[in-house]
C-alpha positions as CSV (number, residue, x, y, z in Angstrom):
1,X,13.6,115.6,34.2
2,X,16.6,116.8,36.0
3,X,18.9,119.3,33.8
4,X,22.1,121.1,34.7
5,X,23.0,123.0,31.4
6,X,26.8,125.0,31.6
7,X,27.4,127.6,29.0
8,X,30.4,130.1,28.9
9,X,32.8,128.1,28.1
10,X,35.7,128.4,25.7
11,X,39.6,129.7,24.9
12,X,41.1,132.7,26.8
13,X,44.6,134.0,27.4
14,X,46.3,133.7,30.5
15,X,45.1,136.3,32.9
16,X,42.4,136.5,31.0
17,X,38.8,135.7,33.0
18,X,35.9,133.6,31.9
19,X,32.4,133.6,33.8
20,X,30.6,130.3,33.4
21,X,26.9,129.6,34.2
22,X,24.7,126.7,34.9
23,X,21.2,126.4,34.4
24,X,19.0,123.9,36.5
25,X,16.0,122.6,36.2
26,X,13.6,119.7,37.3
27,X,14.7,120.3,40.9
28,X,14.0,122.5,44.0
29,X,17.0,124.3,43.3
30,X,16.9,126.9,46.4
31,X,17.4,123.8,48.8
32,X,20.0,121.9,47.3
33,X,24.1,122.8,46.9
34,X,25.8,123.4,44.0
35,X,29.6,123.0,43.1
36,X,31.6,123.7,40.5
37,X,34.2,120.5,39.4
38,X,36.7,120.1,36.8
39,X,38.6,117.3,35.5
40,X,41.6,116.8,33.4
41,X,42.2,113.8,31.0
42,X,44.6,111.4,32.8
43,X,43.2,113.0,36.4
44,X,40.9,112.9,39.0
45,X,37.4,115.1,39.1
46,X,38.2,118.4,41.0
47,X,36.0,120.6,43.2
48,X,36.7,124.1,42.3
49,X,33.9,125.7,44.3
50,X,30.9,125.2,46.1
51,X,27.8,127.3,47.4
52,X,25.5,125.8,49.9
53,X,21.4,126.6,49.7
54,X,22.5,128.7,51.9
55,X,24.7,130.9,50.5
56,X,28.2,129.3,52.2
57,X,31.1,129.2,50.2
58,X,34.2,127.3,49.8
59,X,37.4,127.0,47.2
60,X,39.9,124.6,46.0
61,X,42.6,125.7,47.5
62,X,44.5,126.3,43.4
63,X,41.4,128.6,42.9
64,X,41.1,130.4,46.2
65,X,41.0,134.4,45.5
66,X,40.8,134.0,41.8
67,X,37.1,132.2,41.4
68,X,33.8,133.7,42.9
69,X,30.9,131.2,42.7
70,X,27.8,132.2,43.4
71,X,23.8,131.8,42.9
72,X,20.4,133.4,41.4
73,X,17.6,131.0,43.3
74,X,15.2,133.3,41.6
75,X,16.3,132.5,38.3
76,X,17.5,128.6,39.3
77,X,21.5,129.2,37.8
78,X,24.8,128.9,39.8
79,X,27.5,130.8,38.4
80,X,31.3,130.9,38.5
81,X,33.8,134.2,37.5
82,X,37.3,133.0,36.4
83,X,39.8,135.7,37.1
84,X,43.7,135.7,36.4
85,X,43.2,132.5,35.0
86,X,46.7,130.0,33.9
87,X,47.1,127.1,31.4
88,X,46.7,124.5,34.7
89,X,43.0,125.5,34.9
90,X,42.2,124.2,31.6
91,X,39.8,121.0,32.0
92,X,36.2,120.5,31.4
93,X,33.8,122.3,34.3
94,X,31.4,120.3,35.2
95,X,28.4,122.1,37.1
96,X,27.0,119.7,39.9
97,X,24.3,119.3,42.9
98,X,24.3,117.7,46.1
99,X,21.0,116.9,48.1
100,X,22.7,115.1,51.3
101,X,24.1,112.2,50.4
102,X,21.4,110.3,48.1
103,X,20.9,113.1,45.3
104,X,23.4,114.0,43.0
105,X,23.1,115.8,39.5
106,X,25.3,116.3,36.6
107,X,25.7,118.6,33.6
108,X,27.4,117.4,30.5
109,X,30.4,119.7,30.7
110,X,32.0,122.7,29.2
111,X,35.7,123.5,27.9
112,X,38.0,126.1,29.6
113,X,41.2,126.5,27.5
114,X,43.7,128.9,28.7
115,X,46.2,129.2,26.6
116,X,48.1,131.9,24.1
């Protein structure tokens, strides 16, 4: 079955960093996109960051020269470094993929709290 499993998680400082990875399984993982979402209580889910199966990137704009997402299709996981990270990134990050528009898959979650 399909699984999307996010580890590295957890409590840093402010301008601390935090690199969080997601390993898939149960899919072709080299053809489908992965993104990076969070979502705080009370708010919408977010997209933080995205990676196409083809290697294109793109950023929230809140995230956009502090976060570097990237892939391993060799070893099926999607990661995501956290640099100079604030209290307003704390939220669960969810790790997610997108096969066009009729495949989506979810992992359960993982806490970032940035905070002193």
């Amino acid at each position: 079955q399909v699984q999307l499993v996010e580890s590295g998680g957890g409590l840093v400082q402010p301008g601390g960093s935090l690199r969080l990875s997601c390993a898939a399984s149960g899919f072709i993982f080299s053809i489908v996109d992965m993104n990076w979402y969070r979502q705080v209580p009370g708010k919408q889910r977010e997209l933080v960051a995205g990676i196409t199966s083809g290697g294109r990137t793109n950023y929230g704009d809140s995230v956009k020269g502090r976060f570097t997402i990237s892939r391993d299709n060799a070893k099926n996981t999607v990661s995501l470094q956290m640099n100079s990270l604030n209290p307003e990134d704390t939220a669960v990050y969810y790790c997610n993929g997108a096969y066009g528009s009729r495949y989506e898959y979810w992992g359960q979650g993982t806490q970032v709290t940035v905070s002193s």
